[in-house]
Steps between C-alpha positions, in 0.01 A plus 500: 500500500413694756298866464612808664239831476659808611239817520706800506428883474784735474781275670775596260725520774462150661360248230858431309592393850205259531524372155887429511430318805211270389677424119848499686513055569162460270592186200386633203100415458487472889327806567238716278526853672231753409547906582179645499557892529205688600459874512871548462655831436871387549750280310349177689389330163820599308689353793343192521523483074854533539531151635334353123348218450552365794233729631136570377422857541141649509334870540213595643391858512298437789694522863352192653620192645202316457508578116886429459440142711168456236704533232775327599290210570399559106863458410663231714427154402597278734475369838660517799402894462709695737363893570800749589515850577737738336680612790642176679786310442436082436718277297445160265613308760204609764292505231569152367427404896177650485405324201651160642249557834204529264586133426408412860142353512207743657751818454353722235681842587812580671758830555866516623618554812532871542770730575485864617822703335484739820814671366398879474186461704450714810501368866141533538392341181771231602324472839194427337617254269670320745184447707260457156729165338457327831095458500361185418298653183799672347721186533245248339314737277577522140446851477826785578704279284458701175533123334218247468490172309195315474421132278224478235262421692584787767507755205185416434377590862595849522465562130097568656620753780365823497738760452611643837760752642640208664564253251769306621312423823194431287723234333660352812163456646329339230658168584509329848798513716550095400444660121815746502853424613803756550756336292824459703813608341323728266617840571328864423682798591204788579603839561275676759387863600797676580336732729217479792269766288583278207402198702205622592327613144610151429314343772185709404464363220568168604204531799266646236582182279439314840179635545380459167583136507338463849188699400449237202548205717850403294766496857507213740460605837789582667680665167482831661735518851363459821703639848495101525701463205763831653500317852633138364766689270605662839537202666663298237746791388558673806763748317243671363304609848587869411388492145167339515323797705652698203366279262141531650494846524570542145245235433288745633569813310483266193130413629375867581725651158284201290153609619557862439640400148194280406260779691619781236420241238815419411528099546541423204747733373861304527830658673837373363751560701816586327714482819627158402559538194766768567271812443400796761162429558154351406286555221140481412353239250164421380352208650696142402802656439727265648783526808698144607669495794404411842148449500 
């Protein structure tokens, strides 16, 4: 048996989609799945409920990731345990790989290959994107995934992190690069900001995360992108020449809109943004309120 943890806050209108996907090829007693809504003010836990007992279902009044993973840690009793957000789409059968990598000796965490649903996604964000899955840190990292499996042994590891606005690159760098493996075959589908100013409150919080992990010593260097890293995408993908000045320039927006953000003293409070999950725009949430996606 294999565990699966899925935090959600008010994702009534994507988790049937991620549960019929993970219990559609699951044998019975294969996988123990565990919905941990936090802070919800939707139909999310009635949703996930509908699917019985197939499906344990939890509520927390408290809109925080790092309480719904706590908890769902409480509930799951197993290992391989396998951490995904509400809003992506993985099946059994990548998450039966994942579990199947763990079996490999020295690998103690590993996420699927990722894919970007760019469908409904401006140019610009699309420009971005395009230039972003190409550096070497995005394509080995375990974070941006929105799924993370990790043994025993490598649950015990990051069971100790602090809480950060970060947490899946927290996770991913936790274990050395021989430590973590991107399982091949396994799939995720992630559905991005739709728009640039969407992209960018993303990114924000992602360089405050960033920062936070730097300033406490928890990133390798080299995490964060270097022109070094932008020059050898160039020169390996030369198709994307036009976009990477593009992507650097809103690299630096991102930069100057972060230290204006954490300046007014607001660091710490977390931005969804709604853009990808079909609404108009962004909203507010206290601090550890969770948004998956690209990280």
């Amino acid at each position: 048996m294999t565990s699966i943890v899925i935090p959600a806050h008010n994702e009534e209108s994507g988790i049937a989609r991620l549960l019929t996907a993970v219990l559609g090829t699951a044998t019975d007693g294969e996988l123990e799945v565990v919905v941990v809504c936090n802070g919800c003010t939707d139909r999310t836990a009635e949703v996930a409920r509908s699917f019985g007992d197939a499906v344990v279902v939890a509520e927390l009044a408290e809109p925080s990731k790092a309480a719904a993973l706590k908890h769902g840690d409480r509930l799951a009793t197993t290992f391989p345990r396998i951490y995904v957000d509400a809003d992506v789409e993985v099946d059994a059968t990548s998450l039966r790989a994942l579990a199947a990598t763990l079996d490999r000796p020295g690998i103690e965490a590993t996420g699927p290959e990722r894919i970007l649903d760019r469908s409904g996604v401006s140019r610009p964000a699309r420009w971005y994107y395009d230039v972003w899955e190409q550096l070497p840190g995005v394509r080995q990292g375990l974070f941006g995934r929105g799924v993370i499996a990790v043994s025993a042994a490598g649950h015990e590891r990051i069971r100790a992190l602090p809480e950060v606005m970060s947490d899946d690159l927290a996770v991913s760098e936790a274990f050395a690069p021989h430590e973590r493996a991107i399982t091949a075959g396994a799939q995720v589908r992630v559905r991005p900001a739709s728009t640039w100013r969407a992209l960018v409150r993303r990114r924000v919080r992602v360089t405050i995360g960033t920062g936070q992990l730097a300033a406490a010593g928890m990133v390798r260097p080299g995490v964060q992108t270097r022109g070094s890293d932008l020059v050898r995408v160039g020169l390996a993908h030369p198709g994307l020449a036009l976009r990477i000045p593009f992507f650097a320039g809103t690299a630096v927006c991102v930069r100057v809109a972060a230290r204006r953000r954490v300046r007014r003293g607001l660091g710490d409070v977390w931005v969804r943004d709604e853009s990808s999950r079909g609404a108009s725009g962004p909203a507010e949430q206290p601090d550890g309120q969770v948004e998956r996606g690209a990280s």
